[in-house]
NUKOLKOL-84791 format. One record per residue (C-alpha): x, y, z; residue in three letters. Coordinates in steps of 0.25 Angstrom, whole numbers, padded with zeros to 4 digits, always signed. Layout:
% NUKOLKOL-84791
XYZALA ...
//
This chain:
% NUKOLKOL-84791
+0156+0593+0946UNK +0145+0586+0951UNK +0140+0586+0967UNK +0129+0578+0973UNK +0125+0580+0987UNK +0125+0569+0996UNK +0115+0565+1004UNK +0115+0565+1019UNK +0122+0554+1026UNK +0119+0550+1038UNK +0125+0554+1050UNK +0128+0540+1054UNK +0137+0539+1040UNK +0145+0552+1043UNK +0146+0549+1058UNK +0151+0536+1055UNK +0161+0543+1047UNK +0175+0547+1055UNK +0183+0560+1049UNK +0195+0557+1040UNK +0198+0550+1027UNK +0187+0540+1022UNK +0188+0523+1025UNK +0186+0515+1014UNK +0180+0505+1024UNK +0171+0516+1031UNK +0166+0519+1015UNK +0163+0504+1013UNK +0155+0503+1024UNK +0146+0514+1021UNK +0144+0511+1007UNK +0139+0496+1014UNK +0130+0502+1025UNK +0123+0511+1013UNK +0121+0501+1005UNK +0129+0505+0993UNK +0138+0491+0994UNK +0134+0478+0996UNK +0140+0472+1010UNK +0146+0461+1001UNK +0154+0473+0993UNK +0157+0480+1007UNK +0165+0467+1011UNK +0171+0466+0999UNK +0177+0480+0997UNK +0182+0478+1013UNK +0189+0466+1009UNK +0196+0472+0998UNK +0199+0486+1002UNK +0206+0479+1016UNK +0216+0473+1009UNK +0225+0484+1006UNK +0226+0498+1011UNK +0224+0509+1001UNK +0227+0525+1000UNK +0217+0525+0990UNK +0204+0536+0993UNK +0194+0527+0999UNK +0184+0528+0991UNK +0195+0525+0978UNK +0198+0512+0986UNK +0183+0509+0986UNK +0180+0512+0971UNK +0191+0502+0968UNK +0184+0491+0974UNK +0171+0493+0964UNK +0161+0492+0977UNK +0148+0489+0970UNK +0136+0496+0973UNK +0126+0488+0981UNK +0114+0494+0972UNK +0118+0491+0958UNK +0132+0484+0957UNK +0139+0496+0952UNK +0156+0498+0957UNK +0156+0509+0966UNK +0167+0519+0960UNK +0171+0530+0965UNK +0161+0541+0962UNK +0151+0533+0968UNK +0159+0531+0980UNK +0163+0545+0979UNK +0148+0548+0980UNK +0144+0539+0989UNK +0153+0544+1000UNK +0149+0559+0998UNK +0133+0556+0999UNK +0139+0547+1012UNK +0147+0558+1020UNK +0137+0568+1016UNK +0147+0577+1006UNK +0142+0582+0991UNK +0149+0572+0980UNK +0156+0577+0969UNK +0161+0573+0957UNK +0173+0584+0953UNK +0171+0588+0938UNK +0183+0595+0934UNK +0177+0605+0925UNK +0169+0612+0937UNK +0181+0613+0945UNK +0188+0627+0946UNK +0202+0621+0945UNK +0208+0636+0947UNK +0198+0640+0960UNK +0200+0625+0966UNK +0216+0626+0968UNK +0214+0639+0974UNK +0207+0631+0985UNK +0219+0624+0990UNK +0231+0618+0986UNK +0233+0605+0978UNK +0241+0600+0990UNK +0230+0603+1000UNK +0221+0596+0991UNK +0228+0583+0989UNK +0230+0581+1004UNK +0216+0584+1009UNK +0212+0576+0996UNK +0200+0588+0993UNK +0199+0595+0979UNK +0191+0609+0978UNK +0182+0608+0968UNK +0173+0621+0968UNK +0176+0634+0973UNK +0164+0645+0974UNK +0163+0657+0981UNK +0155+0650+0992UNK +0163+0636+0995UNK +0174+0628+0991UNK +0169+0613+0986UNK +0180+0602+0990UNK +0180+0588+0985UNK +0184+0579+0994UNK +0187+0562+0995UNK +0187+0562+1012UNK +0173+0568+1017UNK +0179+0566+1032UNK +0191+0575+1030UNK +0189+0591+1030UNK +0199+0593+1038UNK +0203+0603+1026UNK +0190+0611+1025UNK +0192+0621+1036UNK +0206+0624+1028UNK +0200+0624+1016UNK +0188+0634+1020UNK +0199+0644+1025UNK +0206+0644+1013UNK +0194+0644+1004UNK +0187+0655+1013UNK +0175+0647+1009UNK +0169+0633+1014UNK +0172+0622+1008UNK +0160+0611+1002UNK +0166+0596+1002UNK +0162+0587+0992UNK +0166+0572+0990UNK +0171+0568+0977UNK +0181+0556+0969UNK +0193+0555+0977UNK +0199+0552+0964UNK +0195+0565+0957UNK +0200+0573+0970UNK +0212+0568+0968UNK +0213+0568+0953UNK +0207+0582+0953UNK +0215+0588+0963UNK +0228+0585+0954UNK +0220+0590+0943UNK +0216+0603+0949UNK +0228+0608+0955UNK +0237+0605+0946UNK +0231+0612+0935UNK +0229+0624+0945UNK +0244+0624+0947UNK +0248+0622+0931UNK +0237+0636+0930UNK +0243+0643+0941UNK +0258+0641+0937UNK +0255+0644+0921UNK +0249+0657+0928UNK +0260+0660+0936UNK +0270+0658+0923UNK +0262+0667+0916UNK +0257+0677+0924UNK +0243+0683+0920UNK +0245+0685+0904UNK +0235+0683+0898UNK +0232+0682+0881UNK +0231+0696+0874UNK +0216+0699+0873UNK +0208+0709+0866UNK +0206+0716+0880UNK +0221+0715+0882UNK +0223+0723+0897UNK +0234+0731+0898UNK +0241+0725+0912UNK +0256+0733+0915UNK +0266+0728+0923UNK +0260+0712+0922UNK +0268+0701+0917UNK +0265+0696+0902UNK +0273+0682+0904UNK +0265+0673+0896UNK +0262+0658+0900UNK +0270+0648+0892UNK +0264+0638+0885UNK +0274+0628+0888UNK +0273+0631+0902UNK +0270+0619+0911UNK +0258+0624+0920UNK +0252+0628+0906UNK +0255+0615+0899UNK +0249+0605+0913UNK +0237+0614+0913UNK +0234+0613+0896UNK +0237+0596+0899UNK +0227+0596+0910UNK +0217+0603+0901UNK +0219+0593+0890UNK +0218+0580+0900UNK +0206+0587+0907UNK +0198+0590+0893UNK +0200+0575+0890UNK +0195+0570+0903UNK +0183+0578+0903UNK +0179+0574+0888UNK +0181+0589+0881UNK +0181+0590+0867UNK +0185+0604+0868UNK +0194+0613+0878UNK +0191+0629+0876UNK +0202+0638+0883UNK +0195+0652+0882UNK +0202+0665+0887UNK +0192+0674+0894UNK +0193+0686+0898UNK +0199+0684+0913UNK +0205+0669+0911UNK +0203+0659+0902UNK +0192+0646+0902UNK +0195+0632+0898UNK +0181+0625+0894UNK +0179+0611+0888UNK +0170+0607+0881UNK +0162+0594+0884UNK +0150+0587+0877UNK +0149+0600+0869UNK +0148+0609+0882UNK +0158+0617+0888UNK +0163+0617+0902UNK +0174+0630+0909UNK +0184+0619+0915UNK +0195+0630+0920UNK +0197+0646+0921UNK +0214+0650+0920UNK +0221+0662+0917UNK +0222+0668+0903UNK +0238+0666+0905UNK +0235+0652+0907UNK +0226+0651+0896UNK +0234+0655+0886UNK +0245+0647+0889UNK +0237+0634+0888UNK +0231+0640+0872UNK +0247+0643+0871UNK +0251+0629+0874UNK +0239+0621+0868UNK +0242+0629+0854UNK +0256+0627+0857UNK +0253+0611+0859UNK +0241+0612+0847UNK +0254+0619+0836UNK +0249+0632+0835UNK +0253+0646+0835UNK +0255+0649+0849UNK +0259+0663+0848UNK +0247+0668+0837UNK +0236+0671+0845UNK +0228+0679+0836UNK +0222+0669+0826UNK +0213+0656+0828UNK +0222+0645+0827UNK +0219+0628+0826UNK +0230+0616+0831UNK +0229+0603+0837UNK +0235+0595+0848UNK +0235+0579+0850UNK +0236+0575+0866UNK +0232+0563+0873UNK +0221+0560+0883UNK +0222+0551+0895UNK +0218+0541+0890UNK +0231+0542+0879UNK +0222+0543+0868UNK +0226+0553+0858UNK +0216+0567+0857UNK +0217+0576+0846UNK +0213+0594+0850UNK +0211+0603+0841UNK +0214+0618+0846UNK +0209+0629+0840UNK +0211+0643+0844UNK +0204+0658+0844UNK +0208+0672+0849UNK +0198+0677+0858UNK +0197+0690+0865UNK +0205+0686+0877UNK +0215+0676+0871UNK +0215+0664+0863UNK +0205+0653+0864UNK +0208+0639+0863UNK +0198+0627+0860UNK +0204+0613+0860UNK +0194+0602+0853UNK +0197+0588+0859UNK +0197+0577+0848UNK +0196+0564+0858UNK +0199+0553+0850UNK +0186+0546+0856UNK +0176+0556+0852UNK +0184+0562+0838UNK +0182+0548+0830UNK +0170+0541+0832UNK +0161+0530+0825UNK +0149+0535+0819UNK +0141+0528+0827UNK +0149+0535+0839UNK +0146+0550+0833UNK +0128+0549+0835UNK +0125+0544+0822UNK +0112+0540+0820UNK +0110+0524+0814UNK +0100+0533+0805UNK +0112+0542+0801UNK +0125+0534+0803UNK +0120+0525+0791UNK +0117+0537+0783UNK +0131+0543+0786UNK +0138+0530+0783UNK +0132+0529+0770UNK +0136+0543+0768UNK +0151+0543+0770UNK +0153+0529+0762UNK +0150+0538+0751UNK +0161+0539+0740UNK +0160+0555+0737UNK +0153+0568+0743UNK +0152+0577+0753UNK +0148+0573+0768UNK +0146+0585+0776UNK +0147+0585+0792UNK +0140+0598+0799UNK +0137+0605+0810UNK +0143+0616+0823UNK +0156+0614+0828UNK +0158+0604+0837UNK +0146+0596+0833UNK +0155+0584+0829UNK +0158+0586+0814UNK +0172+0582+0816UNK +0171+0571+0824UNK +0158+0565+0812UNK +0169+0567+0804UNK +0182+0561+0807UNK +0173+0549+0813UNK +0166+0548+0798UNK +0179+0550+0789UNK +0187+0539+0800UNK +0174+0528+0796UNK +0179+0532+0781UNK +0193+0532+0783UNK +0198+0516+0778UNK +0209+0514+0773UNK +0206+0516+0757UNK +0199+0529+0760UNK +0210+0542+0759UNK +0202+0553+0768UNK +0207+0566+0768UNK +0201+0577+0778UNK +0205+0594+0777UNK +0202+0600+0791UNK +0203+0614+0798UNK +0208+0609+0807UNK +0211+0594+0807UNK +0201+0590+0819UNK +0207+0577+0822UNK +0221+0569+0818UNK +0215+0556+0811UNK +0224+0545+0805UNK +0214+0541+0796UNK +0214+0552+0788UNK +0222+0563+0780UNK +0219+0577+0787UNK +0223+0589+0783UNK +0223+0605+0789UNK +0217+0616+0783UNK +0228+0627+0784UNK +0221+0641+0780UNK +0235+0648+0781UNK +0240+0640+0770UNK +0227+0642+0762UNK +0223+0626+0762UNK +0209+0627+0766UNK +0200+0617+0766UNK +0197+0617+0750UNK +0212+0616+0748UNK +0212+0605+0757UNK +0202+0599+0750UNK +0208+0602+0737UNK +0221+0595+0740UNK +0213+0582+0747UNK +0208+0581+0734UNK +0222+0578+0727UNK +0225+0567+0737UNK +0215+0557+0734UNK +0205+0557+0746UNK +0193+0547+0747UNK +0186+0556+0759UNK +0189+0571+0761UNK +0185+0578+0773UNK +0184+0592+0774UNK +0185+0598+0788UNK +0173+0609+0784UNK +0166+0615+0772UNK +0168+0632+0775UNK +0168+0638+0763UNK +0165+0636+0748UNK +0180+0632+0743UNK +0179+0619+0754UNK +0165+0615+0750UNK +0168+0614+0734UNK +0181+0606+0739UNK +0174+0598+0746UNK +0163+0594+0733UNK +0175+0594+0725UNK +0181+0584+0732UNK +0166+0576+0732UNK +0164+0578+0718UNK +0178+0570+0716UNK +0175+0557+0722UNK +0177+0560+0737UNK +0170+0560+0750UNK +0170+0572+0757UNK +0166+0577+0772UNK +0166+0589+0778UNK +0159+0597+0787UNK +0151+0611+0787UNK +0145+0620+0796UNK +0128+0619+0797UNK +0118+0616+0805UNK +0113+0604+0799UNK +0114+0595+0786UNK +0106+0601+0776UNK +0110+0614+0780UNK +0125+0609+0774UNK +0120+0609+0759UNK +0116+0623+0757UNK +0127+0627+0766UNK +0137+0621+0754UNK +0126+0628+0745UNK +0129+0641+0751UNK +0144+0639+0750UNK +0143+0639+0737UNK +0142+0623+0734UNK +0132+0622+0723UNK +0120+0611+0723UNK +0126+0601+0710UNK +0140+0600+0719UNK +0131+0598+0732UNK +0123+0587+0726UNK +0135+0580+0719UNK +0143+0579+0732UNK +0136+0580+0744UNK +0132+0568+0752UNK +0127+0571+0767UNK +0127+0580+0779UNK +0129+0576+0793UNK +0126+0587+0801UNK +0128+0584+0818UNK +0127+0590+0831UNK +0133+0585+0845UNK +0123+0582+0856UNK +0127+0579+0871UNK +0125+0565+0874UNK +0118+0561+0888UNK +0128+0555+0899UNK +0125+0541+0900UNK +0128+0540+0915UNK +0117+0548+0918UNK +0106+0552+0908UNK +0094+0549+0913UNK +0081+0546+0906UNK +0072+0558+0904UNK +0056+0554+0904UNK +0052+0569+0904UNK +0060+0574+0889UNK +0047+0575+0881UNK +0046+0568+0869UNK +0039+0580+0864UNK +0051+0589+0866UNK +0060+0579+0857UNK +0049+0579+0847UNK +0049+0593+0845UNK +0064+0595+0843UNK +0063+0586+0831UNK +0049+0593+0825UNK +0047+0590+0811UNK +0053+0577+0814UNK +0048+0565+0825UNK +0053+0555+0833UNK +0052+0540+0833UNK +0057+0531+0842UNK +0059+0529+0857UNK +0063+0542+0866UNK +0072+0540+0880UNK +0075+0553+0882UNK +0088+0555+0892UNK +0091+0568+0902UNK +0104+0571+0906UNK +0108+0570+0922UNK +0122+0573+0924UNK +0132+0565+0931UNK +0148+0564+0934UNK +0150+0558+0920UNK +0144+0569+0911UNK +0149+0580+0923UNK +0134+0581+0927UNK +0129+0586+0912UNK +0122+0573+0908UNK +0128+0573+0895UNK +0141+0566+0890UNK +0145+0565+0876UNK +0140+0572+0864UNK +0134+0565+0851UNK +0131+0567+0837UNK +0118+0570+0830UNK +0117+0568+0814UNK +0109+0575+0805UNK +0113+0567+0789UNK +0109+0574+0775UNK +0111+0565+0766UNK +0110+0568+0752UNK +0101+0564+0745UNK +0098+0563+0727UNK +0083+0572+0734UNK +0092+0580+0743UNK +0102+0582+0731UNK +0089+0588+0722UNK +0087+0596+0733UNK +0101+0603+0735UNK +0101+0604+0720UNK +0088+0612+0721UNK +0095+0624+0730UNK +0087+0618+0742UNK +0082+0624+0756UNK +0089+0619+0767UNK +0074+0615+0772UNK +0072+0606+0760UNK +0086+0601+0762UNK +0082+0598+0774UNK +0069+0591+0772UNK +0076+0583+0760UNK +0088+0579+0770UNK +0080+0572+0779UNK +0068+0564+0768UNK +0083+0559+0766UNK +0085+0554+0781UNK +0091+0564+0787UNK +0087+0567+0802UNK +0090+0580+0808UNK +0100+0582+0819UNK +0090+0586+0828UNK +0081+0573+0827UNK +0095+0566+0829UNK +0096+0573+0842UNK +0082+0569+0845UNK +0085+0554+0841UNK +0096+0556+0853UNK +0088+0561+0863UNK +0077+0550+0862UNK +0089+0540+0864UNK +0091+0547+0877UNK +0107+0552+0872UNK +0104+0567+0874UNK +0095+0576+0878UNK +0084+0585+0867UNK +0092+0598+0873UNK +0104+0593+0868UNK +0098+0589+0854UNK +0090+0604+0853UNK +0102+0612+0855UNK +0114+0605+0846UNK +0103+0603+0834UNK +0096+0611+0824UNK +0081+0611+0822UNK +0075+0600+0814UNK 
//
């Protein structure tokens, strides 16, 4: 939620300014006298906004015209509006960031119907005051009211007449679907390990069914899809439980609602996803297919854990417009998207994707296997679990409980005359010698495995048991990567002071050529005042080599790997990074802390 303070206005603009709901007339004439429109435009937007008579907010009406700004040309939309008239009347403006705003706190405050009429939305409420958002600066009658019922004063600010009143809806009505899921449930809460004995208190469980839980599991969904999550963390705590996105790889608390509450929404997603609803004891996966506003189809993968205080749900957001991407989409390098081309024309071996969880193996993956995928080409993938539905290829589940693992997957792949395997991940010794075999007879195989960066993946195969002749006979590359947070291009502003020195050093053994625009973030209502927006992919590729293969037969140090690996061409993930930062798309911070020392 961001809040700029306006300037003073003067005491002309106020006096001039009678109480009651604002003019659109009255507004068109001070944005003429200030200078912000042409007298030209001022004529023109009279002329058209007398024809007709409108209900229509004011300052909706005049960002429907596209007023441009005397200055630069620009429309005039409705933030700037928005803005404008705060800095005119003298009010803070705002622009309400849902993910800052105590939905629970906030309907406490005063009724849904008290809001609507007055058209003000509460948007923070502290010990000290109660901040409303407000469309009508000249209208307080509702303050003193307010004040009483608060018991504390209350701080008006202007914001977008259209977020009020999309807000507002929002707000209360989610309030209410919490409320009446509590009152159908009472306060039972999950069993915990510090289970309190309580006599004589209702254990009525919440439905999953129930309809209060089912709006407020829908709005959960929509609201993760507005505000770009890729993934939604339902935590039981000790007290109540914590919904939290995650957004460009950092998470924000959104809400607080009882431990009732909380586990009838796990209830009802696992119920929607096809899982056991009742076993609560063991970790469990699903899936559920929903659609966004837009209509497009988005794919989640659930996932959940017992915890100490009841069971913990984390949904992953496959959004069809981040999963699948061109390469040249995913932060390849020219340098490294030519060298990962060559790689994966390749008729047979082994291609192995690295690095931490959510550093975007998946997404490298599927976007790399749907570039294979023509219509000659049989692949076949076995993953734990499938991560996302794709058409194009043939996917199948590993089921522990029915003892097909990954190497019985891959086993039986083999029997049905793939061209290109994928293995969702290389974990134990059985998988890896499946996945060689499977080279060794003609195919192409990826898969993924868990290290810090590319060279450190052949003596990780070595240490489970792979030895050097079958590594050398199969393998082709390593791609390890990392996600970095991209600058928000709204409001990133060139940074003359980020030393040169400081990027230098970050990359020491290696130097930098080339020209160096270094960017800083700002923050702005677009990237919700963090200055960044978007994540992107830094590469580090091994390729092998005939020197590199003498050198894995030789029971080689990862150092000499190392050094071998990049006489071949391969740049470490840390000088990608740096690459980014003197194109001014992130910042050294970001670089230093997702990548590995050089």
């Amino acid at each position: 939620m961001t809040t700029t303070t306006a300037h003073d206005p003067t005491p002309a603009a106020l006096g001039a300014a009678p109480p009651g709901p604002l003019d659109w007339r009255r507004i068109v004439d001070w944005l003429h006298a200030d200078g912000v429109i042409a007298p030209e435009e001022a004529q023109r937007t009279i002329a058209r906004c007398s024809q007709a008579e409108s209900r229509q907010h004011p300052l909706v009406r005049l960002a429907s015209v596209a007023m441009s700004r005397a200055v630069d040309g620009k429309p005039l939309d409705i933030e700037m509006l928005t803005q404008y008239l705060a800095e005119r009347v003298g009010l803070p403006y705002l622009r309400i960031d849902p993910l800052r705003v105590d939905v629970g706190k906030v309907a406490d405050t005063m009724s849904a119907s008290y809001a609507e009429r007055h058209k003000v939305l509460p948007v923070q409420v502290t010990t000290k005051e109660v901040v409303v958002a407000t469309a009508e600066p000249f209208i307080d009658d509702w303050v003193a009211e307010v004040e009483r019922q608060a018991k504390r004063p209350v701080r008006r600010v202007v914001a977008n007449p259209q977020d009020i009143q999309r807000y507002t809806a929002e707000f209360f009505a989610l309030a209410k679907s919490v409320r009446a899921a509590q009152k159908a449930g009472g306060s039972a809460g999950a069993s915990s390990f510090e289970q309190l004995v309580e006599l004589g208190r209702s254990n009525k469980q919440l439905d999953a069914n129930d309809q209060g839980v089912v709006k407020v599991v829908d709005w959960l969904w929509q609201y993760a899809f507005d505000q770009r999550a890729s993934d939604i963390h339902l935590e039981p705590r000790r007290e109540q439980g914590v919904i939290r996105f995650r957004i460009d790889g950092v998470l924000h608390p959104v809400y607080q609602m009882p431990l009732g509450v909380m586990n009838a929404m796990v209830a009802r997603v696992k119920l929607l996803g096809r899982m056991d609803v009742v076993e609560k004891r063991r970790p469990q996966d699903g899936r559920i297919k929903t659609r966004n506003q837009r209509g497009d189809e988005v794919e989640m993968r659930l996932s959940t854990l017992p915890t100490a205080f009841g069971e913990k749900m984390v949904m992953r957001i496959f959004d069809p417009d981040t999963a699948v991407k061109d390469l040249d989409a995913l932060g390849f390098s020219p340098h490294d998207a030519q060298r990962w081309e060559g790689l994966i024309r390749r008729p047979h071996g082994v291609i192995l994707v690295t690095g931490p969880t959510g550093s975007g193996k998946t997404t490298t993956l599927y976007s790399t296997l749907k570039r294979v995928a023509t219509e000659e080409v049989n692949v076949s993938t076995v993953e734990d679990p499938i991560e996302m539905i794709e058409p194009s290829f043939n996917q199948t589940q590993v089921q522990p409980q029915l003892d097909f693992s990954f190497a019985e997957g891959v086993r039986a792949l083999l029997r049905q005359d793939p061209d290109i395997i994928m293995v969702g991940e290389i974990r134990d010794l059985e998988t890896a010698e499946m996945a060689v075999q499977a080279a060794l007879t003609g195919h192409l195989v990826f898969s993924t495995l868990h290290t810090n960066d590319a060279p450190s993946a052949v003596t990780r195969l070595m240490e489970l048991g792979i030895p050097p002749y079958l590594l050398n006979a199969t393998l082709l590359g390593v791609l390890a990567q990392r996600l970095v947070r991209t600058l928000c291009v709204q409001c990133k502003q060139p940074d003359p002071d980020a030393p040169l020195a400081a990027l230098t050093d970050a990359v020491k053994p290696w130097k930098l050529t080339g020209s160096y625009h270094p960017y800083k973030p700002v923050g702005c209502v677009d990237c919700r005042m963090t200055g960044f927006r978007g994540r992107m992919g830094l590469y580090e590729l091994l390729t092998v080599s005939e020197a590199l293969r003498d050198g894995i037969g030789g029971e080689p140090s990862l150092d000499a790997l190392r050094r071998r690996a990049v006489q071949d061409g391969m740049r470490p993930l840390r000088m990608a990074g740096a690459l980014r930062v003197a194109q001014g798309l992130t910042t050294l911070e970001e670089v230093i802390a997702a990548t590995p020392q050089p």
